[in-house]
C-alpha positions in Angstrom: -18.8 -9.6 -5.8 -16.4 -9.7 -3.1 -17.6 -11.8 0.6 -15.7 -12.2 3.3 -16.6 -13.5 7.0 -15.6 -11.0 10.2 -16.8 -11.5 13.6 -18.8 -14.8 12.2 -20.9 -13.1 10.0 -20.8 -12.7 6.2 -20.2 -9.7 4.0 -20.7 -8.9 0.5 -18.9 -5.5 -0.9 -20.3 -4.1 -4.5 -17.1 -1.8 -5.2 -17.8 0.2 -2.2 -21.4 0.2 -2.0 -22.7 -1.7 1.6 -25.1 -4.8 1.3 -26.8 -6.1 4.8 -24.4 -8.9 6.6 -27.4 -11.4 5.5 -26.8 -14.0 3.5 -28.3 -15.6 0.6 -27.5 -18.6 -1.5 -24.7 -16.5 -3.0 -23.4 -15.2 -0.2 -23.2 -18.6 1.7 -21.4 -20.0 -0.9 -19.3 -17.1 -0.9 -18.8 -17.1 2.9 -18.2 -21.1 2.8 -15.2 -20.5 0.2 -13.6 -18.9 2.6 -10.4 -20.2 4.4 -10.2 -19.5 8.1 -7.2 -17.7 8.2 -8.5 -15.3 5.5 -11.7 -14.8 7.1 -10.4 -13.6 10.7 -8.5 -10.5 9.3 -5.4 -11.6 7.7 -5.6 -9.0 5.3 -3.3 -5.6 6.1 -6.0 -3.3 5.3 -8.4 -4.5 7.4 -5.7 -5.4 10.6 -5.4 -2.0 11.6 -9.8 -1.1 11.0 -10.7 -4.1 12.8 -8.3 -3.5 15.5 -10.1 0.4 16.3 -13.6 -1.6 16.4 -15.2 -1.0 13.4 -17.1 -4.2 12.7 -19.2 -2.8 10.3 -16.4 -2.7 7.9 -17.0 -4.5 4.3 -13.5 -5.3 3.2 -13.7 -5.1 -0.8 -11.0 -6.1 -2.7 -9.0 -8.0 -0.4 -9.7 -11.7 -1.8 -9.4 -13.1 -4.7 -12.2 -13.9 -7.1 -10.5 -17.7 -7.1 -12.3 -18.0 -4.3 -15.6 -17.6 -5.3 -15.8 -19.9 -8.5 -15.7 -23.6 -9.0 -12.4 -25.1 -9.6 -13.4 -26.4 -13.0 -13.3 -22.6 -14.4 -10.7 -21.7 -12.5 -8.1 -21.4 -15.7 -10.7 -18.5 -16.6 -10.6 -16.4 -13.6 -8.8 -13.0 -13.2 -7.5 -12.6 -9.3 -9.4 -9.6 -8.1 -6.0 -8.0 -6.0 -6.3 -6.0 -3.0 -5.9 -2.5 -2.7 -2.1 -3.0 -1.2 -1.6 -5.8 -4.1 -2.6 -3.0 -7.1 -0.4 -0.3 -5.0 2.6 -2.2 -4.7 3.1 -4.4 -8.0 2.2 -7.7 -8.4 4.1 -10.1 -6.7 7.3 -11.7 -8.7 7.1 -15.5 -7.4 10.4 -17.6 -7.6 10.8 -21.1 -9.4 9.4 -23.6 -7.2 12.0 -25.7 -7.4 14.4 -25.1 -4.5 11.2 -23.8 -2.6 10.0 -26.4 -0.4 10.7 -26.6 3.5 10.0 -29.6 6.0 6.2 -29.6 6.3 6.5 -30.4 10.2 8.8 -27.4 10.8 6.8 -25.1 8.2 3.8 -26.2 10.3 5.6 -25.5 13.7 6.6 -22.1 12.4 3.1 -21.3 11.2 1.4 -22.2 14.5 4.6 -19.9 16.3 3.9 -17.0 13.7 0.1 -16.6 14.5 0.3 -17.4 18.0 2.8 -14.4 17.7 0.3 -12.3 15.7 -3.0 -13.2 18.1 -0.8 -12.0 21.6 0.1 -8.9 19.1 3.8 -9.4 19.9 6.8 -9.2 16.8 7.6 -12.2 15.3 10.6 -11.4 14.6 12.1 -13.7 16.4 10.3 -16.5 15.1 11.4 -15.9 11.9 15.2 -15.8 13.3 14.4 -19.2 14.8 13.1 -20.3 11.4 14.6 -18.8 8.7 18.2 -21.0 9.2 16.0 -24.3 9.3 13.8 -23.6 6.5 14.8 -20.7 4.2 13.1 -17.1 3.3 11.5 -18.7 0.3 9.7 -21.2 1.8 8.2 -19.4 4.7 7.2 -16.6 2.4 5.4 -19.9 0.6 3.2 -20.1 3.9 2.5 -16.4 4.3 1.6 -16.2 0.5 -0.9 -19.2 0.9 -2.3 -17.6 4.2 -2.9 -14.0 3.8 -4.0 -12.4 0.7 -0.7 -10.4 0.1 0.8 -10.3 3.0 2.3 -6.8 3.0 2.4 -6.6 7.2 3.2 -10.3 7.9 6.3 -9.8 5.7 7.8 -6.7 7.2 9.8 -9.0 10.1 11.0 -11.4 7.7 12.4 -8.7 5.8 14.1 -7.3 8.8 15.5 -10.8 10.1 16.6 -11.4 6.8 18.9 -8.3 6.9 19.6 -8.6 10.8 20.9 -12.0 10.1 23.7 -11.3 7.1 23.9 -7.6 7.6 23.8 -8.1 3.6 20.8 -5.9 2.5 21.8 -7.0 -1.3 21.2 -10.7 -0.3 18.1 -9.8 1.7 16.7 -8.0 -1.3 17.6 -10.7 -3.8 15.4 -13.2 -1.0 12.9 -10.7 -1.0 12.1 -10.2 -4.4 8.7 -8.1 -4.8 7.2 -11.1 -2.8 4.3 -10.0 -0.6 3.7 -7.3 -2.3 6.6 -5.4 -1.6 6.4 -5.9 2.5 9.7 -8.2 2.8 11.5 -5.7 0.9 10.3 -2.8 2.9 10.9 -4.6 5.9 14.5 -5.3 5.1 15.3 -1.8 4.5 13.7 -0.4 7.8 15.9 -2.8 9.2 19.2 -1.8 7.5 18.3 1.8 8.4 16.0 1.8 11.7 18.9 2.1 14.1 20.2 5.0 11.5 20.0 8.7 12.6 17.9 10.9 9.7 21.0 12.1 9.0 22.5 9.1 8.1 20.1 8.1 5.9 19.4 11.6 4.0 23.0 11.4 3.3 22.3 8.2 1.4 19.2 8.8 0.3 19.9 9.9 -3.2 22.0 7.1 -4.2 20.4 4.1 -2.3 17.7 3.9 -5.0 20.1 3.8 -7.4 22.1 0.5 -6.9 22.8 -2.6 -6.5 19.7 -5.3 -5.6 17.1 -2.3 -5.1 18.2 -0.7 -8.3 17.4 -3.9 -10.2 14.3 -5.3 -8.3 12.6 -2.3 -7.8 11.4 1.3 -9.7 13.2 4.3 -7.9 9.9 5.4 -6.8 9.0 2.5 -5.0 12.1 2.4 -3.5 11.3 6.1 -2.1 8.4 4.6 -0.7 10.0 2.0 1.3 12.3 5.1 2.8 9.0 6.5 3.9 8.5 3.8 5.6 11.8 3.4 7.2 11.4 6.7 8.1 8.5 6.3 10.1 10.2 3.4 11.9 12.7 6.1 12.6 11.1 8.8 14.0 8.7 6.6 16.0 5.6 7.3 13.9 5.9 10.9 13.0 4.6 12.3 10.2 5.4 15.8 9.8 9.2 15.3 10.7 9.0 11.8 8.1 7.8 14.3 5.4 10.6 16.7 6.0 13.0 14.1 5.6 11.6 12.9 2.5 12.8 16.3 1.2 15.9 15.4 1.6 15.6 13.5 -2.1 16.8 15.7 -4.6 13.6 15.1 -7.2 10.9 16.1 -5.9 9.0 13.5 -7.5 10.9 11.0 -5.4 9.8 13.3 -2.5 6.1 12.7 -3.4 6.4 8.4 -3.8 8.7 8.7 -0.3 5.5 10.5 1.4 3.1 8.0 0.2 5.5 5.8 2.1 4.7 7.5 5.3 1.2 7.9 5.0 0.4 4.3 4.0 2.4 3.2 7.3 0.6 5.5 8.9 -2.8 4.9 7.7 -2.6 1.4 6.7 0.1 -1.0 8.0 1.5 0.7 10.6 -0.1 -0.2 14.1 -3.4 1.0 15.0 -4.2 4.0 17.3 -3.7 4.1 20.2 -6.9 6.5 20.3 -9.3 7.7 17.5 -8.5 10.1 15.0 -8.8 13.8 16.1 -10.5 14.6 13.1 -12.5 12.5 9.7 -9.5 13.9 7.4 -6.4 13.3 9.7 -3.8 13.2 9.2 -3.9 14.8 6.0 -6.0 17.9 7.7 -2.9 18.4 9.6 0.2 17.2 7.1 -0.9 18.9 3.9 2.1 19.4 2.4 1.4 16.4 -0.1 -2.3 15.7 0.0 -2.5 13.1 -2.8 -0.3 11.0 -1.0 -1.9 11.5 1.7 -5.7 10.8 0.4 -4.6 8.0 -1.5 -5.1 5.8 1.8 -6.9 7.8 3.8 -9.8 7.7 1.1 -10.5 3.8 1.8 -11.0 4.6 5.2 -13.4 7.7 3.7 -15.0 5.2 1.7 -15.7 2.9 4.4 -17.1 5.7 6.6 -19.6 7.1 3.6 -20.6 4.0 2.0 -20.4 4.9 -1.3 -18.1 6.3 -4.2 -21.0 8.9 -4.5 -20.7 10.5 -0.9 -17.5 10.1 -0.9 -17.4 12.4 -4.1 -19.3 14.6 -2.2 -17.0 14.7 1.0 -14.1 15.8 -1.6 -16.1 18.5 -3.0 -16.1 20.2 0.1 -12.3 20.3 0.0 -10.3 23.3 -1.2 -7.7 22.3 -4.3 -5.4 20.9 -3.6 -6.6 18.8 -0.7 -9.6 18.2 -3.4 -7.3 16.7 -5.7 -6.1 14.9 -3.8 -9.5 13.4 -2.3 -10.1 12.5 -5.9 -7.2 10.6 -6.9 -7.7 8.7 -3.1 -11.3 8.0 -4.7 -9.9 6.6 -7.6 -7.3 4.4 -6.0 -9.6 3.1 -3.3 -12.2 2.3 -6.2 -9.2 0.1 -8.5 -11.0 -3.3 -7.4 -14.2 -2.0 -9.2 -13.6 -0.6 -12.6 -10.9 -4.3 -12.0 -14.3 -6.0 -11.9 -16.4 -3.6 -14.3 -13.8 -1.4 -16.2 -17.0 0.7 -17.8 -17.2 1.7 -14.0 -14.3 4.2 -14.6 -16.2 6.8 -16.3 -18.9 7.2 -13.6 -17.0 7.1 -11.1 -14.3 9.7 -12.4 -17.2 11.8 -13.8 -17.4 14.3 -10.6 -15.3 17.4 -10.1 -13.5 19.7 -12.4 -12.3 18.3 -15.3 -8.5 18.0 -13.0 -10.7 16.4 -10.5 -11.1 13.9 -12.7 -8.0 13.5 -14.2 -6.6 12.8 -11.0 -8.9 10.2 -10.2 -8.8 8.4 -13.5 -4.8 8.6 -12.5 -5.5 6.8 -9.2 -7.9 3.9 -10.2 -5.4 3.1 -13.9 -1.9 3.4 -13.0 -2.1 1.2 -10.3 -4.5 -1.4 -12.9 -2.0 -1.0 -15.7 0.4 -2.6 -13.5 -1.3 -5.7 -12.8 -3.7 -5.9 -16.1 -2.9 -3.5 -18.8 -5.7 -5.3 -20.9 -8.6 -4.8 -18.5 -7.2 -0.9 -18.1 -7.2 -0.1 -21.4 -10.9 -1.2 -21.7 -11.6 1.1 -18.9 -9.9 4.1 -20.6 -12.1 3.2 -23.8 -15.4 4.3 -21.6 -14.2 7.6 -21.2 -15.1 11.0 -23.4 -12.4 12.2 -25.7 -11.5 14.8 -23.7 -10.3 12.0 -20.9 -9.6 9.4 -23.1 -5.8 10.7 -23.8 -4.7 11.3 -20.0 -6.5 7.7 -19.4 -4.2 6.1 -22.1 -1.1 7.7 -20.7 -2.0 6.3 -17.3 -1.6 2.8 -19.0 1.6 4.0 -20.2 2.9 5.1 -17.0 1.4 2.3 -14.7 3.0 3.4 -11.0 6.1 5.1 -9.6 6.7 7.5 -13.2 9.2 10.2 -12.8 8.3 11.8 -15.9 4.5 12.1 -15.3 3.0 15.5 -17.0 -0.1 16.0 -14.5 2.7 16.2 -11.5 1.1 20.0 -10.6 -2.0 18.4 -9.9 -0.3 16.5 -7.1 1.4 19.1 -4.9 2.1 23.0 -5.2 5.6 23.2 -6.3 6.1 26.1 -4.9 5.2 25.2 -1.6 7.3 22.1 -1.4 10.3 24.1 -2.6 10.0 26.6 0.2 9.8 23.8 2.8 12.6 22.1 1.5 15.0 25.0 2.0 13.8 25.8 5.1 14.2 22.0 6.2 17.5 21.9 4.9 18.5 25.4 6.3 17.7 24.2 9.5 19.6 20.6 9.0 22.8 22.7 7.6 22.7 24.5 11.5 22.5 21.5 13.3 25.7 20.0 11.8 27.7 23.0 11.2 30.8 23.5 13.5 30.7 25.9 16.3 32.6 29.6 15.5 35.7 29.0 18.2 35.2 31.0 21.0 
């Protein structure tokens, strides 16, 4: 059981399922645990839902379960990770020693970076001010301890950590995979946001490849953090990010660069300006890759529906492979449950065709594996024999494979082949040379 405190009052979320803002004994305790600056909507998935007035929300998975146990048991504890924590890796935490920071200045900076964050300006540039006095590591040590991963608040230290060497090696090598991932991202959208799409397609291929984000980082997370920067490129669009996602020559590496875009676009990019046209947008509109679409925009589903059961139902209505898709977004949007109660996987993943389910079996273990390959091989051990296999090769996997077999289920091929050539036909026009006259 997962409470956390918005708008004053207290809420408990059961893997998806809504309980009444009252509070019991429980719940009190739960709600007393809570720090302040986790409670008021620190956490990146619920910034952007909070922000389009949705105080209804129950943020599930977003704190850890050290919060709500005594300290004497502690040691026995699992952290129950957010939904950003299980998509991006945990975090890989430097040595302490060499960490530390003058505690007035780190408290200066703290006060500067959420005054920032209230009057919704960048704090960019209080990370420039800070970053010389104090060093990356130890104000990622203050955004670790204040939010529960991060992702968002990191993104402009990322980029002042570039903007100040103009070294994106070094920057990566401060990053690490701290914050989930959101420093690096942030220091790549700054080493290519004043880029043209051009100039990064021409890249694109090999940036994965070496160097500091070759080491650090999987080549498919590292596509992902180009869908990001390309949605810092092209202002926020979605349709002309995808297309120049296609510009990697896997398409696999296509796919993890679109789940890029969408999760900026769904989750830690800025809110709306006004309300969704539709329940399913964008992936209604930008179909091209539904499961990276639905892979985010099922937690705001979830939230909407109120249980993994309607939303089930809301994905049965979809035609394949949008319904795919919907199902692996159930599964990935349901990771903090089967974390907390791995026999959960089997009922959850039991609606559907049987590649209905596989794909959501893919979506709630892959992302587990990576953080606790124990607690998803239990899961995979509630499943029949027909599931069992493709559950245990999840665990294998874990996030960002290349060589994954189910890949079809993802995206028609075929499709995404046809809308490559006609992306790159039309690239090819732009930059070929005039006949003379």
């Amino acid at each position: 059981m997962i409470g956390t405190r918005i708008d004053g009052k207290c809420r408990l979320a059961l893997g998806g399922t809504r309980v009444p803002p009252f509070c019991s004994s429980l719940l009190s305790l739960c709600c007393a645990t809570l720090p302040s600056s986790i409670s008021q909507g620190g956490h990146a998935l619920l910034r952007p839902l909070v922000a389009s007035s949705l105080p209804h929300l129950i943020v599930f998975a977003a704190l850890s379960l050290l919060l709500l146990v005594p300290p004497a048991v502690w040691a026995q504890s699992s952290p129950a990770p957010s939904a950003e924590e299980f998509e991006m890796g945990p975090s890989v935490t430097p040595p302490a020693q060499g960490r530390g920071g003058d505690t007035a200045v780190l408290v200066h900076f703290k006060e500067e970076f959420q005054a920032a964050r209230e009057a919704q300006r960048s704090t960019f540039d209080v990370f420039e001010e800070y970053l010389p006095l104090v060093g990356a590591a130890a104000l990622l040590d203050v955004l670790e301890e204040t939010y529960p991963t991060c992702h968002g608040q990191a993104h402009d230290l990322g980029k002042a950590l570039f903007a100040a060497r103009q070294d994106l090696g070094a920057a990566l090598r401060a990053c690490g995979t701290r914050c989930t991932s959101g420093c690096m991202h942030g220091a790549v959208a700054e080493a290519f946001g004043g880029s043209t799409l051009a100039a990064i397609t021409a890249q694109m291929n090999t940036f994965c490849e070496q160097g500091e984000m070759a080491r650090l980082h999987k080549p498919g997370n590292c596509a992902h953090a180009l869908g990001h920067a390309f949605m810092f490129v092209t202002g926020g669009d979605v349709q002309q990010s995808v297309d120049a996602c296609l510009g990697f020559a896997n398409e696999v590496m296509q796919y993890y660069c679109a789940t890029g875009v969408f999760m900026e676009k769904i989750i830690t990019g800025p809110p709306p300006a006004t309300p969704p046209p539709a329940w399913h947008y964008p992936c209604d509109e930008e179909t091209l890759f539904p499961t990276a679409c639905y892979r985010y925009k099922a937690i705001e589903l979830l939230d909407r529906l109120g249980n993994a059961t309607q939303l089930a139902r809301e994905c049965l209505r979809l035609e394949a492979p949008q319904r795919r898709g919907c199902f692996h977004g159930l599964g990935h949007a349901m990771t903090a449950m089967v974390f907390t109660d791995p026999a959960q996987l089997a009922p959850l993943c039991r609606h559907g065709s049987p590649t209905d389910q596989i794909v959501c079996i893919e979506g709630a273990i892959e992302k587990l594996a990576e953080y606790d390959e124990e607690r998803a091989t239990t899961a995979c051990a509630s499943l029949d024999d027909d599931l069992r296999p493709v559950c245990e090769q999840a665990v294998t996997d874990k996030m960002y494979s290349l060589t994954k077999a189910t890949f079809a289920l993802y995206y028609d091929k075929d499709r995404v082949e046809q809308r490559r050539i006609v992306v790159a036909t039309a690239r090819s026009a732009v930059v070929a040379p005039s006949p003379p006259d």
